[in-house]
C-alpha positions as CSV (number, residue, x, y, z in Angstrom):
1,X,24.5,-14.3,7.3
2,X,23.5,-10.9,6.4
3,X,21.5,-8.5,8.3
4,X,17.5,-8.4,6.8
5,X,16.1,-4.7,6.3
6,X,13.6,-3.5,8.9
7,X,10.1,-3.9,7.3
8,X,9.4,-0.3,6.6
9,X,12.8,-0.3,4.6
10,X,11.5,-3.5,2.6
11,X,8.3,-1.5,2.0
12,X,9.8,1.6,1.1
13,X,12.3,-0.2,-1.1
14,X,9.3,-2.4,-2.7
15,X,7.4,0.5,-3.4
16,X,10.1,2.6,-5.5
17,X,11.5,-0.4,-7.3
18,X,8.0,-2.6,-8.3
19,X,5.9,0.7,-9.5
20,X,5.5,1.2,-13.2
21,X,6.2,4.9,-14.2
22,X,2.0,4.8,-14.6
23,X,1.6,4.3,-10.5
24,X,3.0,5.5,-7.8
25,X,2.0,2.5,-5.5
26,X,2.1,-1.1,-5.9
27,X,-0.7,-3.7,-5.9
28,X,0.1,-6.1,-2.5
29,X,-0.6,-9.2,-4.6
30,X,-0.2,-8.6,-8.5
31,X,3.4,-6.8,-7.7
32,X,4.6,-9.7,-6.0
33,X,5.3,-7.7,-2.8
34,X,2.9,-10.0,-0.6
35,X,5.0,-13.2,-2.0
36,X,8.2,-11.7,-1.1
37,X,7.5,-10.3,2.1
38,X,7.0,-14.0,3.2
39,X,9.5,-15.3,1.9
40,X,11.7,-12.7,3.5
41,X,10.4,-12.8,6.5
42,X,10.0,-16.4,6.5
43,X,6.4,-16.4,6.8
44,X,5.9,-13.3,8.6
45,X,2.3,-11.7,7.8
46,X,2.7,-8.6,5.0
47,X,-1.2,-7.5,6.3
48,X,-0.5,-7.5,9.7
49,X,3.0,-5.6,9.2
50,X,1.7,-3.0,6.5
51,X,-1.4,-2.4,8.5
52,X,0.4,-1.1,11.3
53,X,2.6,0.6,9.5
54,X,-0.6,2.7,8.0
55,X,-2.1,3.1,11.4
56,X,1.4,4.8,12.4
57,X,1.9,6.7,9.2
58,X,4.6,5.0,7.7
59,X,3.0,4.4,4.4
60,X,-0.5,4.6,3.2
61,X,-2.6,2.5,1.6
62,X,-6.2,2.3,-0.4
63,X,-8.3,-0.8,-1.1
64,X,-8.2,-2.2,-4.4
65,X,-9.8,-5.3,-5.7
66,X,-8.0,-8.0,-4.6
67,X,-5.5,-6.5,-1.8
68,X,-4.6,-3.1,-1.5
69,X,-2.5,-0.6,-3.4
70,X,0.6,0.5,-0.9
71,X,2.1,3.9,-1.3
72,X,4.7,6.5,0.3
73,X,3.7,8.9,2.4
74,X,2.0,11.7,0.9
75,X,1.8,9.7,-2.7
76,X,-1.4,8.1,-2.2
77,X,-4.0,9.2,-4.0
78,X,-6.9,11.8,-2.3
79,X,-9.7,9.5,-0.8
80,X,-12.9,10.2,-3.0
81,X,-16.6,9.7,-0.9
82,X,-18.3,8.6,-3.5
83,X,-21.6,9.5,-1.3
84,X,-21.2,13.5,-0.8
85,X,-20.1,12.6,-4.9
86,X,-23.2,11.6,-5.5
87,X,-25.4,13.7,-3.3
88,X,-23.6,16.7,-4.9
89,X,-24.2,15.9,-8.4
90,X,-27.7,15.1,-7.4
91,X,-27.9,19.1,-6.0
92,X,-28.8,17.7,-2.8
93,X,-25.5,18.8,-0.9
């Protein structure tokens, strides 16, 4: 039996293997990454798992329609508030 990668190195690998050359993350469920994560980790949770790793820093990731886009540190792209957006085009802030 061979040893499994921890699940920041499955991430990390996922990540710079399933992006295109257009993304720099991947989409949890259209990559596949959510799929093989289970299988894997025979049926260990990929949301659970990657949430945590957000909270502690070990990857990012942004909402996206239908899952969530996962990215390396540092790759994700800037969060926009589409609120102070709005309110500054509107001259109000």
């Amino acid at each position: 039996m061979t040893k499994k990668l921890a699940p920041p190195e499955f991430i990390r690998l996922a990540i710079q293997t399933l992006r295109t050359e257009r993304f720099k993350g991947i989409h949890s469920v259209y990559s596949g990454f959510n799929e093989a994560f289970r299988v894997y980790y025979d049926g260990e949770d990929p949301i659970r798992v990657t949430t945590e790793l957000a909270a502690q820093g070990a990857i990012a990731l942004r909402p996206v329609r239908h899952g969530v886009m996962l990215y390396l540190p540092g790759e994700a792209p800037a969060s926009v508030n589409r609120g102070e957006q709005a309110l500054r085009k509107m001259g109000l802030l």
